[in-house]
C-alpha positions, 0 to 999 in steps of 0.5 A: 491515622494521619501519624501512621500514613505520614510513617508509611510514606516515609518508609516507602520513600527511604525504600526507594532511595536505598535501592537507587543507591544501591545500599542494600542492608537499608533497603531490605529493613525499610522494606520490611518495615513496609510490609509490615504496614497495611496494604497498598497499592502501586499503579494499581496493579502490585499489592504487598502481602502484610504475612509476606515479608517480600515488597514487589517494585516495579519499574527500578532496576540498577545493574553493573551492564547498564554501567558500561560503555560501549565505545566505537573506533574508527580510523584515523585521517590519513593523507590525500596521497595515500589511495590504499589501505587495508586492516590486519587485525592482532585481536579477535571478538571476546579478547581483552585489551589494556589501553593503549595496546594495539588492536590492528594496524592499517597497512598502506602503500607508504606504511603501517598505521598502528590502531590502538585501545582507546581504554580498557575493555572487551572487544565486543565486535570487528566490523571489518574483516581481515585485509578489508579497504577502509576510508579514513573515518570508518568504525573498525570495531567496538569495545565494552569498557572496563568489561571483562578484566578482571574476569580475565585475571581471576579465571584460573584461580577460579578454575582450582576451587571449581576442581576441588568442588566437584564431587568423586566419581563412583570410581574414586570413592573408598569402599565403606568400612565394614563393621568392627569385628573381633580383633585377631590374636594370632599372626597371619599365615606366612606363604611358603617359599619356593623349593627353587630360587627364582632365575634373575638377571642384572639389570645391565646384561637386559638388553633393550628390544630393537622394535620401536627403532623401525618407526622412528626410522620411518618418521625420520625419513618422511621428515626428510623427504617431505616436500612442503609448500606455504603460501604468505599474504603480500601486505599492501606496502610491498605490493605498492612498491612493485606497482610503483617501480614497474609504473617507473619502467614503463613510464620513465626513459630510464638510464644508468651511468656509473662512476667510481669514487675514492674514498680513501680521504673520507675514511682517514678523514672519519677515522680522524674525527669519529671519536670527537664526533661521537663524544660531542654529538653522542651519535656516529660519523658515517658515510651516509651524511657524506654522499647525502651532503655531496648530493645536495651540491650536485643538485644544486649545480644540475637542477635538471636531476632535481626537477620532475615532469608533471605529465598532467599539465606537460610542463617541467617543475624545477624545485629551488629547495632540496628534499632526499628520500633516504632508502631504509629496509624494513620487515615489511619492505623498503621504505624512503623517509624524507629528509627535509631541506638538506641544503641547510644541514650540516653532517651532524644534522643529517646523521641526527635525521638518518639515525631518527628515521631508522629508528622509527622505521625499525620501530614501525612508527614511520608515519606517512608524513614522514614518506611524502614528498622528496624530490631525490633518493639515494639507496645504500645498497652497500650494506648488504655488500652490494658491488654493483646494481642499478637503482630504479627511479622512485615515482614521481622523481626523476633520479636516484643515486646507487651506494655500493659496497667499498672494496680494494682494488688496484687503480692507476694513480699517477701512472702506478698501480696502487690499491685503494679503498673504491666504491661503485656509484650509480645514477638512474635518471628519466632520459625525458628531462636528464640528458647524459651530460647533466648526469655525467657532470652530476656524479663528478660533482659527487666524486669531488664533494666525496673525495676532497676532505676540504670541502667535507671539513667546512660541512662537519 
């Protein structure tokens, strides 16, 4: 008796090990072998029935949901300086991603922050809707790990067994053969031929109905005059430059004055050295790095253009260090990423900075580091083939500079006309703190630094 409870026990707790572990072969021969054995009861309640081969358990259940995970993400810290931001959504609820993929992106007033998968999983809800404003640290959304992929990569093999499964409709079945007769012995009647030949045509002398033409007519000329309408949502960036350059107008006393420059010296000078440029440095000598460079001159001789008011405290903040917002356009709107500390560049560190930070605005990867703070902006508006324009301060400085397109035209140079490669440039300034004279003296700094190769020969 002793020999059989000790066995019993033993079975029973082998039984329960294998379904913790999941091995179910084992599990299924311990409990047959327990219910084999008398009877016995647990928690009173669940008797097993020695003719029955199936053991009821209580209180044990082990499946693959209560493996997975579900994972919350929330939103990464941002700035102090960043007041706005809005999600835009690239996913929905029941949509697979992979890690690293892109579920939204945060769009704020200085640029798009991109929310990715932290790993492999479902998206089980969205708990922001589209265009919502989030704080830093709010859950976006949840996502079941591991949940659903390879669902999603076997659906449609699945789909094609599924198809071939499904059993022939009544209209599709072959009829049931009839039972075997005798087997014919004669050849079957031949049908007689008509007395008359049939009328036939070739195929080319049948000329084609011109009917259906009438419709496609009609459709072609509704197409045409169809006079249709789209309306797009604006995103947060573009509205915040609006916001900021009409805050610009109406805070700001703004002037434009304008001067011409020479640039037939930078452009021999660039012609002269852009193949050594490019093979010692792997990167190309533009224009840019040169009115970059002038600029940080300029403002070291005029450090009113530098300086900003603070309009909380009224009082004139003049900066000894020189960081210039370069104007980059994006698909999403115009953004400034900084250039830190210019002063200490040469033209191979301010090309290098230039291509970084037009590569990663093309790429959407600015970060708002990248935008905040500058205390000057220049705008190439001569990429586009602009002539002539008037930039609008970017808040809080208290100046921009305007590039424009280089063209021919004829200037008076020691007492002959002659035609020389000019460009427009333009300086916008807050009249509060810029008098005229600083901003005359201003571009005439830039016109010398540009047109004197000797001076850009020092910087290369």
């Amino acid at each position: 008796m002793l020999s059989h409870s000790r066995c019993l026990t033993r079975n029973f707790g082998r039984s329960l090990s294998a379904i913790r572990q999941g091995n179910n072969a084992f599990a299924r021969q311990a409990t047959a072998a327990l219910s084999a054995s008398h009877a016995i009861t647990l928690n009173n309640n669940v008797k097993s029935d020695p003719r029955s081969s199936v053991f009821q358990i209580q209180y044990f259940r082990t499946t693959a949901a209560y493996r997975d995970e579900v994972v919350t993400v929330r939103t990464p810290a941002f700035a102090e300086s960043v007041t706005e931001r809005d999600v835009r959504w690239e996913k929905a609820v029941g949509d697979t991603v992979s890690e690293d993929e892109v579920v939204c992106e945060i769009e704020t007033d200085k640029t798009s922050v991109q929310v990715p998968s932290p790993v492999a999983g479902v998206i089980e809800e969205l708990l922001v809707p589209d265009g919502g404003k989030v704080e830093s640290g709010t859950a976006l959304f949840t996502l079941r790990k591991g949940a659903g992929a390879p669902k999603a990569a076997g659906a449609p093999k699945a789909e094609a067994p599924a198809a071939a499964a499904s059993p022939p409709t009544s209209a599709t079945l072959p009829p049931p053969p009839s039972s075997v007769g005798p087997i014919p012995t004669a050849m079957p009647p031949v049908p007689p031929v008509p007395a008359h030949a049939m009328d036939t045509k070739p195929v080319s002398a049948i000329k084609p109905t011109a009917a259906p033409a009438a419709p496609a007519a009609q459709a072609e000329g509704g197409a045409k005059g169809a006079r249709t309408e789209s309306r797009v949502k604006m995103n947060r960036m573009r509205l915040r430059i609006a916001q900021r350059l009409k805050e610009a107008q109406n805070t700001c006393a703004m002037l434009t004055t304008f001067n011409e420059v020479d640039m037939s010296n930078i452009t021999e000078m660039r012609k002269t050295y852009k193949d050594a440029f490019l093979k010692k440095h792997n990167i190309k000598l533009g224009f840019m790095s040169a009115f970059v460079k002038a600029a940080a001159h300029a403002l070291a001789d005029q450090p009113a253009v530098n300086a900003v008011i603070d309009d909380t405290t009224k009082e004139i903040v003049y900066r000894d260090y020189v960081d210039i917002s370069v104007a980059v356009a994006t698909p999403k709107g115009l953004v400034v990423p900084v250039i830190r500390s210019v002063d200490g560049m040469n033209f191979t560190d301010i090309e290098k900075a230039i291509n970084l930070l037009g590569e990663k605005a093309r790429k959407n990867e600015l970060a708002v580091e990248d935008m905040d703070g500058g205390t000057f902006t220049i705008s190439n508006g001569g990429v586009f083939g602009s002539m002539f324009g008037t930039p609008i301060i970017n808040p809080p400085q208290s100046a921009i500079l305007g590039m424009h397109g280089i063209f021919d035209r004829p200037v008076a140079v020691g007492g002959k006309v002659e035609i020389r490669p000019m460009m427009y440039v333009a300086l916008t300034y807050d009249h509060r703190l810029i008098d005229g004279r600083e901003a005359v003296l201003f571009l005439r700094k830039i016109k010398s630094v540009v047109e004197d190769p000797r001076v850009l020969l020092l910087d290369m």
